[in-house]
C-alpha positions as CSV (number, residue, x, y, z in Angstrom):
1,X,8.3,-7.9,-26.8
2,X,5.1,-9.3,-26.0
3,X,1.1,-7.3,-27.0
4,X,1.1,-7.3,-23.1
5,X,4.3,-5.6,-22.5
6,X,3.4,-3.0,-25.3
7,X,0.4,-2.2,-23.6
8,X,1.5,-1.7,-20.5
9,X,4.6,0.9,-21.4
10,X,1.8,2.4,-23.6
11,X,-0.7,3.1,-20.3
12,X,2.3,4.6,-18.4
13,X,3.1,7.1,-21.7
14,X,-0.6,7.7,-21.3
15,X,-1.2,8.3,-17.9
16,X,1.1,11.3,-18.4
17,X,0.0,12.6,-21.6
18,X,-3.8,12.2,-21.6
19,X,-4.1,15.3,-19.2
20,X,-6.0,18.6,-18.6
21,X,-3.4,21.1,-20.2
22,X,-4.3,23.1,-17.4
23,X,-6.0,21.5,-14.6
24,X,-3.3,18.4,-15.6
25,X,-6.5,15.8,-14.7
26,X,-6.8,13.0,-16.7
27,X,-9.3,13.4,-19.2
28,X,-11.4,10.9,-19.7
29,X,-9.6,8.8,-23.0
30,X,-7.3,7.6,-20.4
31,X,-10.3,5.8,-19.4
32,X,-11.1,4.8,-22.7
33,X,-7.9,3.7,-24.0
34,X,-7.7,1.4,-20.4
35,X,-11.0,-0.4,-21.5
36,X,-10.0,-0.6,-25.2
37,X,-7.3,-2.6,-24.8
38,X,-8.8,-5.6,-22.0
39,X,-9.8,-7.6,-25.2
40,X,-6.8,-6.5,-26.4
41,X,-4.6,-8.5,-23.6
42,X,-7.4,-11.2,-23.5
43,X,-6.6,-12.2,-27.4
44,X,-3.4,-11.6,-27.7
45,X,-1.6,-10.7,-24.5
46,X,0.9,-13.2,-24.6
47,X,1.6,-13.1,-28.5
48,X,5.0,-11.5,-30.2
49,X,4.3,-8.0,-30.8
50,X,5.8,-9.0,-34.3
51,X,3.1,-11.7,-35.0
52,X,0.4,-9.6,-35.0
53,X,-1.8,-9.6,-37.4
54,X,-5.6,-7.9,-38.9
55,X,-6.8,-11.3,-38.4
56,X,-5.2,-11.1,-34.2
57,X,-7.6,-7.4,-34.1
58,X,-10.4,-9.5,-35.5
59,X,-10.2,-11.4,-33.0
60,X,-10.3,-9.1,-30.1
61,X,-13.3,-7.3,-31.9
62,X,-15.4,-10.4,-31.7
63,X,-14.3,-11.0,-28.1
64,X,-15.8,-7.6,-27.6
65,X,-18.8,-8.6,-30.0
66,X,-19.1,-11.9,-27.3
67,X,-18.9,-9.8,-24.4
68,X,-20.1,-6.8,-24.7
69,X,-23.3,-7.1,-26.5
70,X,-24.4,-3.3,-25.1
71,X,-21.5,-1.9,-26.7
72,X,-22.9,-0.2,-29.8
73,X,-20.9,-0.4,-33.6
74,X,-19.9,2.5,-33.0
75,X,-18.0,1.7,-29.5
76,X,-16.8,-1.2,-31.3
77,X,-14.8,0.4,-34.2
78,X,-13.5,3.0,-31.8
79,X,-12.0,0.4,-29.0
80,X,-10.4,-1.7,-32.2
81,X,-9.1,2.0,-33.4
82,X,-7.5,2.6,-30.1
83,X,-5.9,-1.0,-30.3
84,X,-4.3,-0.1,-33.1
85,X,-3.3,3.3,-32.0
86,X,-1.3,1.8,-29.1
87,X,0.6,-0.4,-32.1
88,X,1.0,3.3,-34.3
89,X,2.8,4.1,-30.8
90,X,5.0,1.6,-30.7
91,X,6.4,2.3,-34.2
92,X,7.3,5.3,-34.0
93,X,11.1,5.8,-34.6
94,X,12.2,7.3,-31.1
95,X,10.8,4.2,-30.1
96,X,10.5,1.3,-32.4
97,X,8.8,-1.6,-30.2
98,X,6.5,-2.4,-33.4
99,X,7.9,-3.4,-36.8
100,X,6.1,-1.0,-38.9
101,X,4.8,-3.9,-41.6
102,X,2.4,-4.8,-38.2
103,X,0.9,-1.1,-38.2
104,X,0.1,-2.1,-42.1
105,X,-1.3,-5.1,-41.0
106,X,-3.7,-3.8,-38.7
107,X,-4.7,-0.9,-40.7
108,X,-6.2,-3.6,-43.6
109,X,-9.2,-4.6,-40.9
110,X,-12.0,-2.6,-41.9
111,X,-14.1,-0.7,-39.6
112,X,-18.1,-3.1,-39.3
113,X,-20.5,-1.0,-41.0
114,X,-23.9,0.0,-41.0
115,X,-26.2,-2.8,-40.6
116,X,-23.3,-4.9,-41.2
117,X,-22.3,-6.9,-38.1
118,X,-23.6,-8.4,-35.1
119,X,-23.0,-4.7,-33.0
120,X,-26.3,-2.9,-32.4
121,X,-27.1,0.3,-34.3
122,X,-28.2,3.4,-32.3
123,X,-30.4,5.9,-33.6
124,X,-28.3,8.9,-33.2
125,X,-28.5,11.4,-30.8
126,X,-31.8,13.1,-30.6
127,X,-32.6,16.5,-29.8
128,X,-35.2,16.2,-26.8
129,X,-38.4,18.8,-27.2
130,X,-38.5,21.8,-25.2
131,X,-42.1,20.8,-24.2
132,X,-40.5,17.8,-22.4
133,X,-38.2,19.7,-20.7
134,X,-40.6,22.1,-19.5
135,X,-42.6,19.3,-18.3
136,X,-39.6,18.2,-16.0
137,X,-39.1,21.2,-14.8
138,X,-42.4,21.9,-13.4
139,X,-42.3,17.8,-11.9
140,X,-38.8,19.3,-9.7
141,X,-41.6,21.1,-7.7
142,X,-44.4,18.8,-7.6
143,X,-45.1,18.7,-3.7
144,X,-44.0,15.3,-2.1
145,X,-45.9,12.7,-2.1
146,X,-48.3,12.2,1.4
147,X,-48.7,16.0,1.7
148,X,-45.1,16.8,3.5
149,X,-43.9,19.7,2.8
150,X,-40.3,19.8,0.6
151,X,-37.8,19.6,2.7
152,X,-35.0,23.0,2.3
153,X,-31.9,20.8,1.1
154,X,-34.1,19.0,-1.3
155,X,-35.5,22.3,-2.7
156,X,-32.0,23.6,-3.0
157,X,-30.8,21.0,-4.5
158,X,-33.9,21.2,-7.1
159,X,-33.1,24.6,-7.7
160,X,-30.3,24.4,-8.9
161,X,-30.8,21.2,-11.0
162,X,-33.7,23.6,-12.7
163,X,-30.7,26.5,-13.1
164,X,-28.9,24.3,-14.9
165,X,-31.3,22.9,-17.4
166,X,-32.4,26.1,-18.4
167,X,-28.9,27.7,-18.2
168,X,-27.7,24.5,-20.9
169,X,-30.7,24.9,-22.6
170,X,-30.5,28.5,-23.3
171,X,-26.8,28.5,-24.5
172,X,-26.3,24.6,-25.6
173,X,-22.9,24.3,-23.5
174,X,-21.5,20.6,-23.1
175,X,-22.3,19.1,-19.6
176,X,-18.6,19.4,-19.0
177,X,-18.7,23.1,-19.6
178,X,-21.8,24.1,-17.3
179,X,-20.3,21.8,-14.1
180,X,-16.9,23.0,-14.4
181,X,-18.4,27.2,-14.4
182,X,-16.3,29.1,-12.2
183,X,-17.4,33.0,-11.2
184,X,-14.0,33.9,-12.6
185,X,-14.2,32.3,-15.8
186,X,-17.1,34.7,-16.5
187,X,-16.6,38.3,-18.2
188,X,-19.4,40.6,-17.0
189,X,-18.1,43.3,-19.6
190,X,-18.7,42.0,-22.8
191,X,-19.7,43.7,-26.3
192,X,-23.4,45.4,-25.8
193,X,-24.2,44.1,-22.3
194,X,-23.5,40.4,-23.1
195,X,-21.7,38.7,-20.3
196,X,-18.7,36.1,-21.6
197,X,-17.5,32.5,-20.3
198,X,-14.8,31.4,-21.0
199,X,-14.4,27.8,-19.9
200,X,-11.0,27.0,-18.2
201,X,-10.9,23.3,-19.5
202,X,-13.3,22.1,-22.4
203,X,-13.6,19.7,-25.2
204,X,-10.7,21.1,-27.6
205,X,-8.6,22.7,-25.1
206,X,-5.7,20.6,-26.2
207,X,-5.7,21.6,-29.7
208,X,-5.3,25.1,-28.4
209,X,-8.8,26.5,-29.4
210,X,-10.7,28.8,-26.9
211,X,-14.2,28.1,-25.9
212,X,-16.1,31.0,-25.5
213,X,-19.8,31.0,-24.3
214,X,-22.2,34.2,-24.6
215,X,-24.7,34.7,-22.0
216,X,-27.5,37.0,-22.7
217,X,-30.1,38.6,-20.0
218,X,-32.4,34.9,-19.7
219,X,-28.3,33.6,-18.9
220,X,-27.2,36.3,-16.7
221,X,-30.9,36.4,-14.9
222,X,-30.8,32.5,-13.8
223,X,-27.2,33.5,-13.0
224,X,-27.6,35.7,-10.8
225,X,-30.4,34.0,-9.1
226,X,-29.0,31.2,-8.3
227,X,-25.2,32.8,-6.9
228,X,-27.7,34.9,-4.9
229,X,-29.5,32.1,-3.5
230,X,-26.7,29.9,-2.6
231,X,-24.5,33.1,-1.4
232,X,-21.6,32.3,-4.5
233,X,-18.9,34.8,-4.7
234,X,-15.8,33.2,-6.5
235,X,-15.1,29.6,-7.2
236,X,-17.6,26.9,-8.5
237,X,-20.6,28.1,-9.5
238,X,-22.7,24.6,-9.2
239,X,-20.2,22.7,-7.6
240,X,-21.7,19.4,-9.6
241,X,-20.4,16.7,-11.6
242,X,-20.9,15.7,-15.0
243,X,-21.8,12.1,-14.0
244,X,-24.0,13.6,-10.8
245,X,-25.8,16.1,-12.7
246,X,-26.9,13.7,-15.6
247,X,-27.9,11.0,-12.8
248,X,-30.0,13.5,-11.0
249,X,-31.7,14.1,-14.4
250,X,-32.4,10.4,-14.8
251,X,-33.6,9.5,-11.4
252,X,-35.9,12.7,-11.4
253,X,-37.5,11.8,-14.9
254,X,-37.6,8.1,-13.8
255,X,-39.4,9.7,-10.7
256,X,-41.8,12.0,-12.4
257,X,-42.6,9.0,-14.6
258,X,-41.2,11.1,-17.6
259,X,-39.5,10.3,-20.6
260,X,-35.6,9.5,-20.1
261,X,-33.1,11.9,-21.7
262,X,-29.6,12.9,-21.1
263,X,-28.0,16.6,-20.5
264,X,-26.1,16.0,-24.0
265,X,-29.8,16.0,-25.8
266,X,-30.8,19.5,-24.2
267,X,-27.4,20.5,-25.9
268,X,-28.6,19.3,-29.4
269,X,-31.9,21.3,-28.8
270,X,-30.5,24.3,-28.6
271,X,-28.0,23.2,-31.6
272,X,-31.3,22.0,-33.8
273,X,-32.9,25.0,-32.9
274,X,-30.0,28.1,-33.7
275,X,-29.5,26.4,-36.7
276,X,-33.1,26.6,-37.7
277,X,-33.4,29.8,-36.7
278,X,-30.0,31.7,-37.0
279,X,-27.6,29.4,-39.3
280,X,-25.0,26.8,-39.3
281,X,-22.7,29.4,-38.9
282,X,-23.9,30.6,-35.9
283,X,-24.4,27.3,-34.2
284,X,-20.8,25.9,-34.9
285,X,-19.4,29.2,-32.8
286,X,-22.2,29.1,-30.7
287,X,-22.0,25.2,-29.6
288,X,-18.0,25.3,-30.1
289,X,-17.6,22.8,-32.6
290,X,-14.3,21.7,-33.5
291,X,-15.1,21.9,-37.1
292,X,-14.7,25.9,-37.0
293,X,-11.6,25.9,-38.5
294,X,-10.5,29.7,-37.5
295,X,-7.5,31.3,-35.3
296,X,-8.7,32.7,-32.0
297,X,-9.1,36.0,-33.2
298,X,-11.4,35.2,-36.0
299,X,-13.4,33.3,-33.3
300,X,-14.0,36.8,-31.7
301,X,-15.0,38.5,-34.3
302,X,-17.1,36.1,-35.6
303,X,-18.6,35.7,-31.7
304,X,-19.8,39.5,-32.2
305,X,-21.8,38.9,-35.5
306,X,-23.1,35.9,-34.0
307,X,-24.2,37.9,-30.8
308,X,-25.8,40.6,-33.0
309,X,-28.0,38.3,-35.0
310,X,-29.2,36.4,-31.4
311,X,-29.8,39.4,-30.5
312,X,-32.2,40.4,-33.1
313,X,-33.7,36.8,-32.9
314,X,-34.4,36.8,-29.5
315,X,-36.2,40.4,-29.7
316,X,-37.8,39.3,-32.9
């Protein structure tokens, strides 16, 4: 069989199983996996899937390395992981496309390291300062420029890109998890007043793991607002997605003549900033990190302690 072949049976196994347990979309490693693998095919698409070597993956990584200079180290070692995830595939018994001496092959190419290789470092992601953000949320309703007045679908649409920076900010939900919001998906009878949202798709849906967001009275406040103002009674409650929402954040910035930054930094604010303030603890429930190792029932429990002490932070 040739690397070609292999990849393509391997596409049409993922197209079915790199789905929304739910929703059955296609999450977005289907996407990754597809670009992963053009170097891939490029190298050694018409090799033996039996010849394959570390020194064959080497190969494709510096045809990445050639090609796609903005792709950071990090990028790098996870598109030459997913290579040799499509070969792991392949080996397995039910299957057995790959010899498994390849999959021991591949596995001796070390991922580039630190300050290592040609692939550019990135700093990390940075929290962004709430000073920033504040600043961008005034520029939403700076008047327009030559003295018109703003016209209503523009301040609507400002409105609710204001909603759902402070609505992020104040809980540190992904950007996923605020666009997909539903009316439904929130409980408005939770433990001492709290409101609940419980996300019906999110980051670690698929290892069965329940995402639970608590929204206290600045949360509930803007919510209300905003279903008010745009008459929302069940369904979406922005109706935005991820990749709209973060590009109306980076046009408007790039407008105000502001610093850039990303929805996924005002997340890490609020992270930086509860476990500062709070603890670690209390950020890993809060921000839904798959690291909390814990059943869904511990997750409750633990959500009420965690709601007490905001509680007493916030009034404190």
């Amino acid at each position: 069989m040739k690397v070609s072949k292999l990849c393509c049976l391997f596409m049409d196994h993922a197209m079915g199983y790199y789905r929304k347990p739910k929703s059955k979309r296609l999450t977005s490693e289907y996407s990754s996996l597809k670009d992963a693998l053009v170097p891939l095919r490029q190298v050694a698409g018409s090799m033996a899937v039996g010849d394959m070597t570390a020194v064959t993956l080497a190969r494709a990584r510096e045809w990445i390395l050639s090609n796609r200079p903005n792709n950071c180290r990090q990028t790098v070692n996870g598109k030459v992981s997913r290579m040799v995830r499509v070969f792991r595939w392949g080996a397995e018994p039910e299957r057995g496309y790959v010899p498994e001496l390849v999959c021991s092959r591949l596995m001796m190419l070390k991922p580039l390291a630190y300050g290592r290789s040609s692939a550019r470092e990135t700093g990390g992601l940075s929290a962004v300062g709430r000073d920033k953000i504040t600043d961008f949320l005034a520029s939403l309703f700076d008047p327009p420029k030559g003295g018109q007045p703003m016209l209503p679908a523009t301040k609507f649409a400002r409105i609710r890109t204001s909603t759902m920076v402070e609505l992020q900010l104040e809980t540190g939900m992904r950007p996923g998890e605020l666009c997909s919001m539903t009316v439904e998906a929130i409980d408005r009878k939770g433990p001492s007043g709290i409101w609940v949202y419980r996300p019906d798709e999110h980051k670690t849906e698929h290892r069965g793991k329940t995402r639970v967001i608590a929204l206290f009275e600045t949360e509930q406040h803007l919510l209300r607002r905003w279903l008010k103002l745009a008459k929302i009674r069940s369904g979406p409650v922005f109706g935005v997605r991820v990749d709209s929402y973060r590009t109306t954040i980076r046009r408007a910035l790039k407008r105000a003549g502001l610093d850039p930054w990303t929805p996924q930094q005002v997340r890490h604010t609020t992270g930086t900033e509860i476990r500062r303030d709070v603890g670690i603890d209390a950020a890993q429930v809060l921000l839904g990190h798959s690291s909390v190792r814990t059943t869904e029932i511990y997750a409750e429990v633990k959500l009420d302690e965690v709601i007490a002490k905001m509680q007493a932070h916030r009034q404190g």
